[in-house]
C-alpha positions in Angstrom: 121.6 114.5 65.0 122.7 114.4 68.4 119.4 115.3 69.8 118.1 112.2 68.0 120.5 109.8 68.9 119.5 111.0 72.3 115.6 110.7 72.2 115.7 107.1 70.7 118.1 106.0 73.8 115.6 107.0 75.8 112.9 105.1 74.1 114.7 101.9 74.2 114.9 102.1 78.0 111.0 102.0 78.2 110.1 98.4 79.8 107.4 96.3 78.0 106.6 94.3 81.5 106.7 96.2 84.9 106.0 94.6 88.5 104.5 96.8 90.8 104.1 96.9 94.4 100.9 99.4 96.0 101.2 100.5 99.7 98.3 102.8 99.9 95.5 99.5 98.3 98.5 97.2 99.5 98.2 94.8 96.6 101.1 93.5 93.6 100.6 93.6 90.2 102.1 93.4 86.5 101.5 95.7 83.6 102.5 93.7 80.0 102.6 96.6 76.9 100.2 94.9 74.1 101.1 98.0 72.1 103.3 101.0 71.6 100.1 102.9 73.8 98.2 99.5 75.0 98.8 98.1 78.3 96.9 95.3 80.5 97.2 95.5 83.8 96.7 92.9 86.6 96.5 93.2 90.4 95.6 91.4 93.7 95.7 92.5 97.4 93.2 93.9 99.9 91.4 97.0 99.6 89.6 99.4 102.0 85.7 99.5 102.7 83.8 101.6 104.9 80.4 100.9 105.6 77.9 102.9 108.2 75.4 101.0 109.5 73.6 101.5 113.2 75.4 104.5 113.6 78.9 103.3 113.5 81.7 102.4 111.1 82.7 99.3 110.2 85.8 99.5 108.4 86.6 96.2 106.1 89.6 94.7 104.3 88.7 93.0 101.3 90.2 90.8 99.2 90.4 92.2 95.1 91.3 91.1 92.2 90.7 92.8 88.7 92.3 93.0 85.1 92.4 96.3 83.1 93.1 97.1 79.6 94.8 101.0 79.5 95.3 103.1 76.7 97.6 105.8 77.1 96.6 108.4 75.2 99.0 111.2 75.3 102.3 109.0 75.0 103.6 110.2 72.1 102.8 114.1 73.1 104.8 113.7 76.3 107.5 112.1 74.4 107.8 115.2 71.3 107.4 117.5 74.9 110.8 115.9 76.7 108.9 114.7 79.6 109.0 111.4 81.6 107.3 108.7 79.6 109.0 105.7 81.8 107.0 102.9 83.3 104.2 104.2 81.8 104.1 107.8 82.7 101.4 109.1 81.1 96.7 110.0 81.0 94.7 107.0 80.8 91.4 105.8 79.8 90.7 102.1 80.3 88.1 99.1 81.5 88.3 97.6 84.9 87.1 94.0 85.4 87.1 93.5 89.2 85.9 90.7 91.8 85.7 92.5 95.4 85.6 89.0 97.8 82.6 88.2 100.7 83.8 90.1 104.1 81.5 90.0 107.3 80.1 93.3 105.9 80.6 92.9 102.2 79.1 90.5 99.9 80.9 89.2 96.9 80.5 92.2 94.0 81.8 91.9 91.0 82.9 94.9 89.2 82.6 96.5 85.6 84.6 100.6 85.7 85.1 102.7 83.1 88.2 105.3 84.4 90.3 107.8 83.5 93.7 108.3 85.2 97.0 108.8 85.4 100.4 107.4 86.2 103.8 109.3 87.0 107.0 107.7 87.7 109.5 109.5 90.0 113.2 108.8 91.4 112.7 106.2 89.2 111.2 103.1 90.6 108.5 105.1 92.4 104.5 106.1 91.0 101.9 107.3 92.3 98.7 107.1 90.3 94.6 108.6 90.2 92.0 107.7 88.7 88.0 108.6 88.2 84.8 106.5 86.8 82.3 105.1 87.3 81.5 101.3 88.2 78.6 99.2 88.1 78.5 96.5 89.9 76.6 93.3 90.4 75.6 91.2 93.2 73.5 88.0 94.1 70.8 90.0 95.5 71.6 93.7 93.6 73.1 95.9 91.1 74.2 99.4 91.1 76.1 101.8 90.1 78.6 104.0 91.4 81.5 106.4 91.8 84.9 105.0 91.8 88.3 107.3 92.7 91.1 105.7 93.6 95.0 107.5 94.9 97.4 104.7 94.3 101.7 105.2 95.6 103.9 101.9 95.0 107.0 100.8 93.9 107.6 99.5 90.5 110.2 96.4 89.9 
């Protein structure tokens, strides 16, 4: 009985909006729970783009912006297992619908990624976050597709 009195405290202390912060992509964004395992995620900063061309390295700063529907899948098995299941601590598959702003050496792309990640919280108001897919993308001029893999470390409000 104890045990359960326990285990729903803990639930309760899940948040249903977090703020987050990203040094590594520096960017802020919010994550809203739609559902017990739905999220929607929304971000905006400056990325990081390489780009070779005659030889050299041009390194570019981009401006982003994107919105992605998450499903955490293996919430509830985390939960039954005692781990960490605050701010969202859990495998992901999800959408991302992204807008990657002209730069000197980028053109305006606009983004459609299919991922899988994850997201762990530690010492509490601290994540980092991976994810994998694979992005098309579509330009005036082009289309393509593409690997995406993103490390992601931030603080989360």
């Amino acid at each position: 009985m104890l045990f359960s009195f326990y285990a729903s405290s803990l639930e309760k202390k899940e948040k249903d909006i977090i703020f987050r912060l990203s040094f590594l992509t520096p960017g802020i964004g919010i994550e809203l729970r739609i559902k017990d395992n739905f999220t929607i995620l929304g971000q905006t900063g400056v990325g990081i783009y390489a780009k070779e061309e005659d030889n050299k390295t041009h390194l570019q700063f981009p401006f982003y912006v994107y919105i992605s529907p998450r499903y955490y899948y293996d919430l509830e098995k985390r939960r039954k297992q005692s781990k960490r299941v605050y701010n969202f601590s859990a495998n992901y598959v999800g959408i991302i619908l992204s807008n990657l702003f002209e730069s000197s050496y980028i053109d305006q792309r606009f983004f459609i990624t299919g991922v899988w990640g994850l997201k762990r919280s530690f010492s509490k108001n601290w994540y980092y976050e991976f994810s994998i897919g694979l992005e098309v993308y579509f330009q005036e001029d082009k289309n393509g597709l593409m690997g995406h893999m993103v490390f992601g470390l931030g603080i989360i409000f």
